[in-house]
N, C-alpha and C positions, 0 to 999 in steps of 0.2 A: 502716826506718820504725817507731815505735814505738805502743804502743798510741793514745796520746794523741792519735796524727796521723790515725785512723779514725773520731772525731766519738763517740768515746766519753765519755758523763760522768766527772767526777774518781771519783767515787764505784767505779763499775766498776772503773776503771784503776787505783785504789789498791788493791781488792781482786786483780786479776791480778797487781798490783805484790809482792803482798803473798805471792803463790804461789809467787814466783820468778820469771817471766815477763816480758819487755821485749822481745823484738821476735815480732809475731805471725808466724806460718808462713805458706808461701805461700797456701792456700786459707780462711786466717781472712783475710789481707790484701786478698785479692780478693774474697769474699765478705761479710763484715761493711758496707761501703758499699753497696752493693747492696740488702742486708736493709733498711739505715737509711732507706733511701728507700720503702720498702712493698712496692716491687716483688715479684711471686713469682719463684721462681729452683728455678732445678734443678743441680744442684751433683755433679759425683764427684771421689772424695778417696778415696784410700787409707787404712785400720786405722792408725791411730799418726801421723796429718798434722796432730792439732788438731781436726778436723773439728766436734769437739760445743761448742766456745766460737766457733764460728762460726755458728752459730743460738743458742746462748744468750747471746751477748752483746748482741746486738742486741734479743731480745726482753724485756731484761730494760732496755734504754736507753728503748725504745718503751711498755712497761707503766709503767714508772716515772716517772705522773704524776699519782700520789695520786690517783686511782680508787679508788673502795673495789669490791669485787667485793659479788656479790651471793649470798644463800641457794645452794648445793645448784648453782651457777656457776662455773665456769672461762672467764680469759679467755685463754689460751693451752694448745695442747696439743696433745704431741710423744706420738706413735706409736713403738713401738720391738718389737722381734720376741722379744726372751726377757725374763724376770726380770733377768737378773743387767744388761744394758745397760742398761733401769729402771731400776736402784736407781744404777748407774753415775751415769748423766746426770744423775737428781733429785741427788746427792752433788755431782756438780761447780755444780749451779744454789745450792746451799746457801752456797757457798764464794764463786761470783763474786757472789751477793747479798748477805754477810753486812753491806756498808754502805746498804743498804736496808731498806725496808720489804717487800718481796714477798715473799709466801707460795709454798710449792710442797710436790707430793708425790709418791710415788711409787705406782702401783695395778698389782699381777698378781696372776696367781690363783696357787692353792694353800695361801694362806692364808684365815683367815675371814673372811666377807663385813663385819660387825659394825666392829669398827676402822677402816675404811676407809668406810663410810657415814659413822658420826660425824664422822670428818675432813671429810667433804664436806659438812656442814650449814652450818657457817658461807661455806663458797665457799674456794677456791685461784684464786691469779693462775696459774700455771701447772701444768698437770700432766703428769705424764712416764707412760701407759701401755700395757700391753700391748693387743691390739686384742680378745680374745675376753674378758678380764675390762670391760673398757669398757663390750661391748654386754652385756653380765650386768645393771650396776651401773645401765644405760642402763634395761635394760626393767624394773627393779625400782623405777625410777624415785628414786633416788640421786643423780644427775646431769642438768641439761638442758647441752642447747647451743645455747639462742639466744643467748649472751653471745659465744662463742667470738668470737676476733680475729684467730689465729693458727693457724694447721697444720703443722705440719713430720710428716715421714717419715720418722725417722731408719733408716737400714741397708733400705734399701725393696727393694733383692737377695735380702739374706738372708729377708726377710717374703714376698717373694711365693714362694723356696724353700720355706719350711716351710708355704705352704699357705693364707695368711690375705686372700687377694684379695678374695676375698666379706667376708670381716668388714669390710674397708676400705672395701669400698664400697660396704655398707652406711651407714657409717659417715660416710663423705664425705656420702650422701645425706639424712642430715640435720641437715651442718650450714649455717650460715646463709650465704646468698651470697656477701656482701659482707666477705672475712674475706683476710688476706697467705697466701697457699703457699709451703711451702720442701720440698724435695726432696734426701736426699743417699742417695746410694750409691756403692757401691764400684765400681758399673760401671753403665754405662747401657747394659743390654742389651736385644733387644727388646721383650721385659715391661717391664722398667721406663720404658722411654719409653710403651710402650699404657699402664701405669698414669697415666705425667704429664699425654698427654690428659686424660686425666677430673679427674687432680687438679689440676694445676699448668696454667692456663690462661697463654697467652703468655708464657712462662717468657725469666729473662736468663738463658742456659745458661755455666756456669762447671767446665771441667775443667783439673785441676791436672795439669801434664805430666807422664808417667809417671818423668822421670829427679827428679822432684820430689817423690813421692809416693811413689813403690813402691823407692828407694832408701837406704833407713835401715842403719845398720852394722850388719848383717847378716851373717854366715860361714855361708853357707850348704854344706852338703851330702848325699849320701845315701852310704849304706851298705848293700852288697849282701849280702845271709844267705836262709840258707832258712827257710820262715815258722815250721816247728817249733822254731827254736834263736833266735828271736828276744827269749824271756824272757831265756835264758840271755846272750844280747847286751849287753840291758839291763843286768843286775844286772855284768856285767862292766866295760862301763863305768864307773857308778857306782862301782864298788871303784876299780878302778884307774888314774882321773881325778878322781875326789875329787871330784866333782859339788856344787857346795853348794846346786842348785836345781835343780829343771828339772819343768817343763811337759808332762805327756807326754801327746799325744790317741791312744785308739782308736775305731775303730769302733760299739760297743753297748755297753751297758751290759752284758751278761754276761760280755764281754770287760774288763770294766771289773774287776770282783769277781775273775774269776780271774785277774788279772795283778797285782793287790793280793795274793793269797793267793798265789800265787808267789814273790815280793819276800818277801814278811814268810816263808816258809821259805826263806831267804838271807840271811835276817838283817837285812833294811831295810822299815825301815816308810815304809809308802805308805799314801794315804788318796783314795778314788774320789769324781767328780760325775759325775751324771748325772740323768736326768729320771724316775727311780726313784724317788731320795732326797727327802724333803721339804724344803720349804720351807728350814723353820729348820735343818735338817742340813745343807743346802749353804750355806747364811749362815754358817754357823758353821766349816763346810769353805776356805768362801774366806777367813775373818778367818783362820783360823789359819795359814793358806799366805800369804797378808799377811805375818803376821805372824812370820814365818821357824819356826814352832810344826810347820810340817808339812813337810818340804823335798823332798817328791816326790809330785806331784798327777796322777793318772790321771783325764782325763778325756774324755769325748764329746763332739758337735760343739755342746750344746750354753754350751758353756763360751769357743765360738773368737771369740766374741765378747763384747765385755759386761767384759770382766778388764781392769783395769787396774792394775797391776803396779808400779810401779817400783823401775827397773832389773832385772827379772827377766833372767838370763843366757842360759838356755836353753829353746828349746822342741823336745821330740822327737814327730814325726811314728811315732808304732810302728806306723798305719795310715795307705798313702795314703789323702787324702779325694777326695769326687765329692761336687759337680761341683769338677773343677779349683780354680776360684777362692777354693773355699775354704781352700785351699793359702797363699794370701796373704794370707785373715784371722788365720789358726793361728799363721804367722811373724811376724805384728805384735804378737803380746801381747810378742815381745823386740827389743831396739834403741829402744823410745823415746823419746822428748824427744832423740835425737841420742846416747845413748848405746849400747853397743855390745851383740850379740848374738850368739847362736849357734843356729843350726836344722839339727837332725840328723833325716833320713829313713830307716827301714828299710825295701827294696825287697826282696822278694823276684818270681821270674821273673811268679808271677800276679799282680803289680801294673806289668808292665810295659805296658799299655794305661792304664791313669792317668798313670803317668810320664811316656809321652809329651803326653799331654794338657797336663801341670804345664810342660813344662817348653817344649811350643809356645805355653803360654800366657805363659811371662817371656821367650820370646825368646831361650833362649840354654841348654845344656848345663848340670844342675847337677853341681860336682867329684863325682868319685866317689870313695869309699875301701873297701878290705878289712883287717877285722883279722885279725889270726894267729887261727888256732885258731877262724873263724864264716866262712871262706872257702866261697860256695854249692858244693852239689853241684851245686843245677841253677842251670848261667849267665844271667843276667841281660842279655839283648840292649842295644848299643847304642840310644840313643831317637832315633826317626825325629822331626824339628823339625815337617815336614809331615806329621805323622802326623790322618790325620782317622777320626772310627768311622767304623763299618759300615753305622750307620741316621742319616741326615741328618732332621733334621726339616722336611717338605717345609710350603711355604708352604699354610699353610689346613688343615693336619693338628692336631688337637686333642689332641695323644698328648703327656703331659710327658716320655716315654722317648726322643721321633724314632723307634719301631717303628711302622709303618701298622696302624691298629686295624682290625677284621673290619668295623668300620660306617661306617670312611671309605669311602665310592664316591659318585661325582659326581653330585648332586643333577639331577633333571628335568628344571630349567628351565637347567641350566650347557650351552654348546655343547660341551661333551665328551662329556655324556653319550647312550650310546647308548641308542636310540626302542629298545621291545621290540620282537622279532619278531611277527606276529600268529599269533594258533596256528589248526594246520592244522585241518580239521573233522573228524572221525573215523566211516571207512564203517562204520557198523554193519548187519547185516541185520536186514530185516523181520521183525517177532513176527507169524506166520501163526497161523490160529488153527486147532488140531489136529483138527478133523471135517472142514473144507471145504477148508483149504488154501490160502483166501484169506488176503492182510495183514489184520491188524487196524487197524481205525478206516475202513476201506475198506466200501462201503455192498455191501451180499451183493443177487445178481441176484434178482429177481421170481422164482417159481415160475413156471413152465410149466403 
C-alpha cells in the first residue's frame, strides 16, 4: 500500500516521496488512519519500525489548515525522554513539512534558556520537548497550553525509566481537555499502561507483531571474555576486522573516558557521549559520527535512543544493560530501513544474570563466540530461558527494584493486617511512705 492510499495530502506524500520512501511500514500503515480520524491511540512499535512518521504525518495533515498559531502558543506537542530523540523527531518534522507552511521546534535543557523563549514569542504549530525543560519554560511563563490540540508521548518506556512520571503529569494536568492522545512505546509494560489511564482515555490500542518489529537484519551475537581483557578485545577486533564503524555502549560515563583513553593508547581514536558533556559537545560529537569524521563512538544509555544513523554497521554492547529491554533499543540504532546489521555483546561470568534476562526477553538463545587469545578464565554459564530474579515486584509494593522496602507492611484497615496485641499492665509495687509504712495516697488512721 502506498503512502497515498492513507488519506495523506499530496503535499506530505511528495515530501516522504521525496526521502526515498513509498510503502509505509507496518505500524505507520496501521496507525496513521487511526490518527486521521482524531481518535487517541496507544501504539507499541519497536526502535527502527518507522514509529515517529507515524504521529508526525498525521499531525501535520490535521494542523495543516492555515490556522495561524498564536503568541507564546503551540498547537501540538510531542513529549520525548532525551535531547538527542528531540532534536531527532523536530529533524524528521522539518523534512516531512518542508511543502508546508508549519512551524516546529525543538526544546531541552542544557542550553540557555534565551533562544528558545524568543522562538516561542511568535507561537510553534508543533513542538517536540523534553518534559523537565517544558515545566522550566512553563512556570517562567514562556509558554501556555490553552491552544494545545495534540499530545503524543513518544518512547513513554524509556520516560517513565529515567524518572519523569511526575513531570508528565504534572504536565498532562494542565492541559486542555478537549485535545487527540497518542502513545508510543517500545513496550506496554505495566507503568505504561497506568500511565495511559490518565493520559490516553479510551485508547485504539495498536501493536505491531513482534516478528514484524523486532526482526530487522540484524547478526546478532555475544562474546564470552573476562571483564579485565575486555579493552583489549575491543581494540583487537577493530584491528583485525577492520571495523569501519561501530557503536559501542557502556555502562557510566567514567567508564566512558577511560575506555577512550585506552583506545587512543592503541593507537585508535575514539570519542565519548554522555550526560557529562554539554550540550554543544555531544551536537558536535554526533554530526561528526554522522558524519564518518569519528568512526568509533563510546557511549552511555543515554545515546540508545534518540541516534539515527544511516546504515550504521555495528553496534557493540561492551556493557550488558538493565533493564533488559533496553538490550533492543541499543541494537536498533543497526539494521534500519531494512538494511543490514551487526550486534556484538561482551559477557563476562558477572553479567550472566542480565543475559539471561536479554535473552528470556527475545525468546531464544543468542550465538555465542570465543576468540583465540580472550578465551575466559572464568566460564560463562549456559543462560537459563526461564530464568526469573530473585525479588519479584509484588503487587502493591512501591520499590522500582522488586526488593520489599522496610515501610511496606499492610496498612490498618487491609484484612491482612494484624490488630496489635494489647499490652499487658505492669505490677508495680506500692511507694509506702518511710515513717508509717503505709501506701501512699492512702488516707493515715486517726490518732488514738
Amino acid at each position: 500500500m502506498p503512502f497515498s492510499k492513507l488519506g495523506l495530502s499530496d503535499a506530505i506524500v511528495k515530501a516522504v516521496t521525496d526521502m526515498g520512501y513509498t510503502t509505509p511500514t507496518p505500524i505507520q500503515e496501521k496507525a496513521i488512519p487511526v490518527a486521521l480520524t482524531g481518535k487517541n491511540l496507544l501504539a507499541a512499535a519497536q526502535t527502527g519500525t518507522g514509529k515517529t512518521a507515524s504521529f508526525v504525518l498525521p499531525i501535520l495533515q490535521m494542523l495543516d489548515d492555515g490556522q495561524q498559531v498564536r503568541a507564546k502558543r503551540v498547537r501540538a506537542l510531542i513529549l520525548a525522554p532525551t535531547r538527542e530523540l528531540a532534536v531527532q523527531v523536530e529533524a524528521n518534522i522539518v523534512q516531512y513539512s518542508k511543502h508546508t507552511n508549519l512551524t516546529s521546534m525543538a526544546m531541552y535543557g542544557g542550553v540557555d534558556y534565551e533562544p528558545q523563549k524568543r522562538r516561542l514569542i511568535e507561537g510553534v504549530d508543533i513542538l517536540v520537548a523534553t518534559p523537565g525543560r517544558l515545566l522550566d519554560m512553563y512556570t517562567k511563563r514562556a509558554i501556555h497550553f490553552d491552544a494545545i490540540e495534540i499530545l503524543v508521548l513518544d518512547e513513554a518506556d524509556r520516560m517513565l525509566d529515567m524518572g519523569f512520571i511526575e513531570d508528565i503529569n504534572k504536565i498532562i494536568e494542565r492541559l486542555p481537555l478537549d485535545r487527540q492522545n497518542m502513545l508510543f512505546s517500545a513496550t506496554l509494560s505495566a507503568q505504561v499502561r497506568l500511565l495511559a489511564k490518565t493520559a490516553v482515555r479510551n485508547p485504539v490500542e495498536i501493536s505491531v507483531a513482534k516478528d514484524e518489529a523486532s526482526q530487522p537484519k540484524i547478526d546478532q551475537c555475544l562474546i564470552t571474555v573476562d571483564k579485565d581483557m575486555k579493552s583489549s578485545l575491543l581494540s583487537h577486533l577493530i584491528n583485525e576486522q577492520q571495523w569501519d564503524q561501530a557503536l559501542i555502549f557502556i555502562e557510566t560515563k567514567h567508564g566512558a573516558a577511560k575506555l577512550v583513553s585506552q583506545l587512543e593508547k592503541r593507537g585508535i581514536a575514539a570519542e565519548a557521549i554522555h550526560s557529562g558533556r554539554s550540550q554543544g559537545s555531544r551536537a558536535q560529537v554526533l554530526e561528526d559520527f554522522k558524519a564518518g569524521k569519528v568512526k568509533y563512538l563510546i557511549a552511555t544509555g543515554v545515546a540508545a535512543r534518540g541516534l539515527d544513523i544511516d546504515e550504521l554497521t555495528r553496534v557493540v554492547n561492551y556493557d550488558l544493560p538493565f533493564p533488559p529491554e533496553e538490550y533492543v533499543h541499543r541494537i536498533g540504532r543497526t539494521g534500519r530501513a531494512g538494511s543490514k546489521g551487526e550486534a556484538i555483546s561482551f559477557v563476562s561470568r558477572d553479567n550472566f544474570k542480565n543475559l539471561c534476562m536479554i535473552e528470556r526477553l527475545l525468546g531464544h538463545l543468542i550465538v555465542r563466540k570465543e576468540i583465540e587469545g580472550f578465551v575466559p578464565t572464568k566460564e560463562v554459564p549456559i543462560s537459563i530461558l526461564n530464568f526469573k530474579p530473585k525479588y519479584q515486584k509484588p503487587e502493591g509494593n512501591n520499590s522500582t527494584d522488586g526488593k520489599p522496602r522496610r515501610n511496606d507492611k499492610p496498612r490498618s484497615n487491609s484484612p491482612s493486617a494484624e490488630k496489635p496485641k494489647p499490652k499487658k499492665p505492669r505490677n508495680r509495687k506500692p511507694i509506702t511512705d518511710r515513717d508509717t509504712g503505709i501506701p501512699r495516697g492512702t488516707r493515715k488512721p486517726k490518732s488514738v
